[in-house]
N, C-alpha and C positions, 0 to 999 in steps of 0.2 A: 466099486470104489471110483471108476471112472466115473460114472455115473453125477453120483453124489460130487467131485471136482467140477466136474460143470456144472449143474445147478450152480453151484456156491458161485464159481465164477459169472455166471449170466443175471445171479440177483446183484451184481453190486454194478452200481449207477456207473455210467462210461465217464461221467467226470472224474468220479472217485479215483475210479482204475487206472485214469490217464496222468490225472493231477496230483495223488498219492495221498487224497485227504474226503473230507468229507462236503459235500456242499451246500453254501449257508441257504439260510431261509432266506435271506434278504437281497439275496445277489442278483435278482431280477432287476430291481430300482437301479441299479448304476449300469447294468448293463446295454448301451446305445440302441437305440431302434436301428435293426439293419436294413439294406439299402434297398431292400424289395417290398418291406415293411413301410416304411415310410414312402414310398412311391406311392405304395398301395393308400398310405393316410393321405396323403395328398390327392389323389385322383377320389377317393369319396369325398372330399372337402371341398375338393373342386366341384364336382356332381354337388352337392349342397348347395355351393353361391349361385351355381347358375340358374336350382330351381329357386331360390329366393329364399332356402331354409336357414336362414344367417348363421340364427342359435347353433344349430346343427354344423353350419360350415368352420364359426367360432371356434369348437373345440375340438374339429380335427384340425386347422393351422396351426392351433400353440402345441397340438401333440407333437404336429410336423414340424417343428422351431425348436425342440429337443433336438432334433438330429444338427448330425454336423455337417453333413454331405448336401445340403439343399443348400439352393439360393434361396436368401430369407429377402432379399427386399421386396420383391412381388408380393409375399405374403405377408408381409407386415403391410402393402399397402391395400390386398383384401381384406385382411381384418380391421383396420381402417376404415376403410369402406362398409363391410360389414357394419360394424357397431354405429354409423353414420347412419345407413339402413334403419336399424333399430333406435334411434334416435339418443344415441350416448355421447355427448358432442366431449366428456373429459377423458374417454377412453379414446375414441378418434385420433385429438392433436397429441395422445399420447405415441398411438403408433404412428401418425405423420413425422413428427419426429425420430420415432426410429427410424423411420424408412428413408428422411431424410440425409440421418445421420451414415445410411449408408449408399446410397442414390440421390446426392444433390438434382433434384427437377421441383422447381416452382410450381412448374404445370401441373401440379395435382392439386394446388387449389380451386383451380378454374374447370374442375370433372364435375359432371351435371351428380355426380354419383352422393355429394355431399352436399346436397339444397337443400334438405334437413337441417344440418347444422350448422349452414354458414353464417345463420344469422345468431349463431349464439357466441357469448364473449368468449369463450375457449376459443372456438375458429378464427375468430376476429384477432384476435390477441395473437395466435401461432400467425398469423398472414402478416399481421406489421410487422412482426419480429424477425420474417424472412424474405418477404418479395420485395422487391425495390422498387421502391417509388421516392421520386424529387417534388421536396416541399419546398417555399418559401427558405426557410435559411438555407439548403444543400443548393437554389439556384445563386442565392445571395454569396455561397462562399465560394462557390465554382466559379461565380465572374468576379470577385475578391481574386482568386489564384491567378487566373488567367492574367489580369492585368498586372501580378507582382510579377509572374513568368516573363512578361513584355517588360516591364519595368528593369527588372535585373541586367536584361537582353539591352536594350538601346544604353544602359547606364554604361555597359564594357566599352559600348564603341563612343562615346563622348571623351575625345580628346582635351575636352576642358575640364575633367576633373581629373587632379593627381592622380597614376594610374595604381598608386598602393591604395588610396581612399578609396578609388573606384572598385577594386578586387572585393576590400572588405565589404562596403555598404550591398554592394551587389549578390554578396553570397548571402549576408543578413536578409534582404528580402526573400533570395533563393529562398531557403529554408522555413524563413515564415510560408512564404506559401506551398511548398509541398505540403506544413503541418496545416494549412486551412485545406487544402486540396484533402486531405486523409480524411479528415473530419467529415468535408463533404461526403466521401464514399463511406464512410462508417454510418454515418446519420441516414443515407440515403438506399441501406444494407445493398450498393455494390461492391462491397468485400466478398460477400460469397461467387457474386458471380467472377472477380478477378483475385482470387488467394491469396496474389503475390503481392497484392497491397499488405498485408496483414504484418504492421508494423512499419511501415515505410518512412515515415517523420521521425522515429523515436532514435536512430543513429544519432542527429541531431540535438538531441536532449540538453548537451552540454558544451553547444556549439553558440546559444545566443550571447550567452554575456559574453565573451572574449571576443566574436567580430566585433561588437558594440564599444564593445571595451579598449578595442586597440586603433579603432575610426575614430574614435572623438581622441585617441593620443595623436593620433597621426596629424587630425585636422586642424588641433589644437597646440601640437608640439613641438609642427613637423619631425613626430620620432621615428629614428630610423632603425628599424628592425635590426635583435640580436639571436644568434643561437639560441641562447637561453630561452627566449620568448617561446619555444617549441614547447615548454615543460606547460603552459596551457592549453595542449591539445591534448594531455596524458590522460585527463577524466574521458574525454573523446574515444582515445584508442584502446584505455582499458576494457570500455564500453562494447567496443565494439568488436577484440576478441569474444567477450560473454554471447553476442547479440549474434555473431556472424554466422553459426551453427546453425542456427535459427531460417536465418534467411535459405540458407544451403537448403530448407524441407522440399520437398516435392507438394507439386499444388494442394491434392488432394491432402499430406499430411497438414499442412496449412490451414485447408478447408475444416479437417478434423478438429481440428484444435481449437476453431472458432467456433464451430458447430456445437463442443464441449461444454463452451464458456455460455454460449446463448442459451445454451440447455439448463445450466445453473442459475441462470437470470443476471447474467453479468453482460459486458460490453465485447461484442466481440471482436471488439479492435485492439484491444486491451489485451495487455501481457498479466500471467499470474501473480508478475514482478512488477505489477505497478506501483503499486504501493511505495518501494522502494525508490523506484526512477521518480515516482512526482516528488518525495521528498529532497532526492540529490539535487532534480532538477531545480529546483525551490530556492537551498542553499547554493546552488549557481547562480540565480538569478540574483538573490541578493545580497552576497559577496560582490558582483562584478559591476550590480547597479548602485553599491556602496562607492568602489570605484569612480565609476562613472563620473559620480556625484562631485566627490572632488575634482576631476576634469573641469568638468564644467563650471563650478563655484570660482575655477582659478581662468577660466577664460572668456567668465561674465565681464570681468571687470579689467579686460587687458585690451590696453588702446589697440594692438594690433591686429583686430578680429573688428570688424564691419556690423552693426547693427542688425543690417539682413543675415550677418551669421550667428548672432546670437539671438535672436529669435528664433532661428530655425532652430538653432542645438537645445533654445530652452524648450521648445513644443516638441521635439525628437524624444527628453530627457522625460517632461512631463507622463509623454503615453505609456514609455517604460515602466514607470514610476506603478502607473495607474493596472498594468501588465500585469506585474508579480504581485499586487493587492489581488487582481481578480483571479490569476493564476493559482492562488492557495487557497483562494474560495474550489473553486474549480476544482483542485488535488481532493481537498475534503467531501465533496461529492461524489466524483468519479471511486475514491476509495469506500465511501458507503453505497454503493453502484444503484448512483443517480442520474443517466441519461439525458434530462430532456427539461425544460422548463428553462428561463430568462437566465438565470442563474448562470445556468450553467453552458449557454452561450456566450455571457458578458466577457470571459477576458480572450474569447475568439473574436467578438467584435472591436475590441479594443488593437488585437493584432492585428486585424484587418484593414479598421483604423488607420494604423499606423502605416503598412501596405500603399491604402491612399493617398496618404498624405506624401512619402515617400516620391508616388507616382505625381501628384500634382506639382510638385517639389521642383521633378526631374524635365518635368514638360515646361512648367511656368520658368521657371529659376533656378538655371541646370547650375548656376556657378557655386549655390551655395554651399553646394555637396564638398568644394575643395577648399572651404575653409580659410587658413591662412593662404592655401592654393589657389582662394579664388581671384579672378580677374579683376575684383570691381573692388579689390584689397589692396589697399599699396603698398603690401609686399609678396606682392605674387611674383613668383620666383623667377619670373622673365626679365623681370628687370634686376637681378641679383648681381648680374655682371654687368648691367649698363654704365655707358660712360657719362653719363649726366651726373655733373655736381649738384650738390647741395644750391651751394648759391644761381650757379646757372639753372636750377631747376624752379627759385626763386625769382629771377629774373622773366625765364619765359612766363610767368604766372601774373605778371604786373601786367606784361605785354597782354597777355591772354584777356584779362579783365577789363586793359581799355579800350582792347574789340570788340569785347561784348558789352561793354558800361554806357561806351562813351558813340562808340562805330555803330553798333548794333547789329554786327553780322549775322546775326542770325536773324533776321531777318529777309536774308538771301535765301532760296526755298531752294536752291542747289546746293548749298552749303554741306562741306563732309570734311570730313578728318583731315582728306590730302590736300584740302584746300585751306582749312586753317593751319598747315603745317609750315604752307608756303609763307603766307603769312606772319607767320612765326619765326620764320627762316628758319627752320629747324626738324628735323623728320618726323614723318606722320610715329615711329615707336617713342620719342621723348613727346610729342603732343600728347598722346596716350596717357604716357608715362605721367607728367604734370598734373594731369587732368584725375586722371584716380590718386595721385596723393594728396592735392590739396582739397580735393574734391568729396573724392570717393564716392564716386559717379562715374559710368560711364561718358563718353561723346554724345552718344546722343541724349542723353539721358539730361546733359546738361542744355541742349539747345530749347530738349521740349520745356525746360524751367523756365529758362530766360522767354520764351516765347509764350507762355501762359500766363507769364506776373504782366507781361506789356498787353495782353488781351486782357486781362482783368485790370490794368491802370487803363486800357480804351471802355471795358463796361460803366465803370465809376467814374470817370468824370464825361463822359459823353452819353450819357444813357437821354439826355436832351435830344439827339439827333436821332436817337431810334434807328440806328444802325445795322444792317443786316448782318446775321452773323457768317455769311458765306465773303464780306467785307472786311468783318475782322479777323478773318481768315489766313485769306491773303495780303492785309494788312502786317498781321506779323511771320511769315515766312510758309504756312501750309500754302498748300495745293488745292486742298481740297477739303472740305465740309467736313467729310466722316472721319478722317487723320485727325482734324482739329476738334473733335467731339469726342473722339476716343481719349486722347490726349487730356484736354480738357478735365475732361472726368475722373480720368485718373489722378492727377493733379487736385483736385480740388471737392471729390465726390460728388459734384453738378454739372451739369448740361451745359454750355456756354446760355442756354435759353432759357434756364430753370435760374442760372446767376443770376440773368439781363432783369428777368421778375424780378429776383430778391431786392436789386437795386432800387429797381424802380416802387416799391414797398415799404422801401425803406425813408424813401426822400419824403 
């Protein structure tokens, strides 16, 4: 009886016995290769690659990529290799891809191991889509940024622009050029090699119409900021609860996430929420350049704003303008994930554009920037408490005209502010003063006029005497040659020498 109890017990499977059931047929398949098994897949698969048996090494790696205990990116980057070997260039950038997706290195495109395939458009294709290289537009938008970054910079410390106008325009360039700087590194794929760009302008989104928006109130209305006014950063900061988790990722999740997107054929500077922020951003843009509009429509036509400042605000309004046309060409690409072509740099050059001209703006004609605040505006706020009346401000202006009508002082090539003030018997601030209201011109601005109409009444009626022009030079108050040519020219858009011809041409 003992007997027969054993048998019985030694024929039934130790699974059975242990597990209280019976064991399926099929429980091998889910069962993991364990860790002595798969070493052992690996060390033949390796003895494979190295005698050069690919086929053979092939399908012991993907045995070995079932397990979960191996590091797989080595082996995703020899069966790479492999199939490279054997000249399969769309299985290749398939596992370069993996491989990269989990060991970011460039450097395996440049391994002698893939000279096979590198000249095929798979290799081709995976290599632009990840190594970085600077073309024509990423240098073109890199010294774009550079210059708005400088720009921004020198605009805080000019004490000649209002210092609220200067905050806003300053941060408006700010933000243009981090989003051209992004661009730069998206186009020029150094986003992978630095992650934490990955999204860096996009906080920004609903930041451009309201600087814009409240610079041209400011310059135009001198208006002075309310509480309230905080309720147009709300799109901002809702934004940027969503957005800030994000930023919080670790490089590598960063990295993943781009890697993700590139993998799908998308941008990998790009959020999966694009689609959404270009639309918002869009209805910001033209909600606040609707704004705008009116601004500027009601301070085209207002004696109190300077010619130089309305031409600037109407080429400022213009680019804008010409922005959010190419900006929603641009959303409609980028959402049908369209990279690359004229298109779809046009409304980054047009920010850039703008960038420049900003920056030309600030170098050439820093006054323009403050609008009713400017200097060369006669009602720049310096004078707001002056004590010069009306009529006395009248008076000094008669006096003033018949020293330069009738005296010709400017004619005197030392002549300056504090000397016609003397003159005037009245200080060099109501000389000023005078001069840009009746003017609206600087001091000098006015000697070089009266001194270029008396060189051009010496061309026309003496061009008989053939006159040197370093005579009429000094004739009417220069120094010198090159002052008086620059001048000149300015003035007149000719040469003093290019005039002397036209005269003489004309007789």
């Amino acid at each position: 009886m003992r007997q027969l109890v054993l048998f019985f017990i030694l024929s039934i499977p130790l699974v059975q016995f242990v597990n209280g059931h019976k064991p399926q047929a099929s429980s091998i398949d889910v069962i993991s290769i364990p860790d002595s098994t798969s070493k052992g897949l690996l060390l033949k698969a390796d003895e494979s690659f190295q005698k050069e048996e690919f086929e053979k090494a092939i399908m012991g790696y993907e045995k070995v990529l079932t397990s979960d205990d191996v590091d797989k990116a080595p082996i995703l980057k020899k069966l790479a290799i492999s199939h490279a070997s054997l000249n399969n260039p769309a299985k290749t950038v398939g596992f370069i891809e993996d491989y990269l997706s989990l060991e970011f290195d460039t450097g395996i495109f440049i391994q002698d191991s893939f000279s096979q395939v590198q000249n095929s458009s798979e290799f081709k294709n995976l290599l632009n889509k990840y190594t970085p290289e600077f073309t024509i537009w990423s240098f073109l938008y890199l010294y774009v940024a550079l210059i708005g970054f400088y720009i921004a910079l020198i605009i805080n410390f000019n004490r000649k622009i209002d210092l609220t106008a200067r905050i806003l325009i300053s941060a408006f360039i700010f933000i243009h050029s981090i989003f051209i700087f992004n661009i730069c590194i998206n186009i020029s794929n150094y986003q992978y090699e630095y992650p934490h760009s990955y999204l860096m302008s996009t906080s920004f989104s609903f930041l451009y119409g309201p600087l814009l928006y409240f610079y041209f109130k400011r310059i135009t209305q001198q208006y002075i900021f309310k509480k309230t006014d905080l309720l147009h950063l709300l799109p901002t900061i809702l934004f940027l609860i969503y957005i800030i988790p994000i930023y919080g990722l670790s490089s590598q999740e960063k990295l993943n996430i781009m890697l993700e997107s590139a993998a799908l054929g998308q941008n990998a500077g790009d959020s999966k929420d694009m689609l959404v922020i270009v639309i918002l951003k869009l209805a910001s843009l033209i909600i606040y350049g609707f704004f705008i509009r009116k601004l500027y429509l009601n301070s085209k036509h207002s004696k109190e704003i300077s010619r130089t400042n309305k031409s600037w605000q109407k080429n400022i309004y213009g680019l804008h303008i010409f922005y959010v046309l190419t900006y929603a060409i641009y959303g409609i690409l980028i959402i049908n994930h369209i990279f690359s072509g004229i298109i779809y740099h046009t409304p980054v050059v047009f920010m850039a554009l703008m960038v420049m001209y900003l920056g030309y703006s600030a170098n050439v004609q820093p006054n323009v920037f403050g609008g009713l605040y400017s200097n060369d505006n006669r009602l720049f706020f310096k004078y707001e408490k002056s004590g010069l009346t009306q009529s006395l401000s009248n008076e000094l202006r008669e006096q003033l005209m018949h020293l330069f009508d009738e005296e010709k002082i400017y004619k005197e090539s030392d002549l300056n502010l504090g000397m016609l003030a003397e003159r005037l018997n009245t200080t060099r601030h109501n000389a000023s003063q005078v001069i840009n209201e009746h003017f609206e011109i600087s001091f000098h601005e006015l000697v070089n006029k009266y001194r270029i109409e008396e060189a051009k009444a010496i061309l026309d009626h003496n061009f008989q005497k053939n006159m040197n022009i370093i005579d009429i030079a000094y004739e009417v108050g220069y120094n010198n040659k090159v002052t008086f040519n620059k001048a000149f020219k300015k003035e007149t858009d000719l040469t003093p020498s290019e005039y002397q011809k036209r005269v003489l041409e004309a007789v």
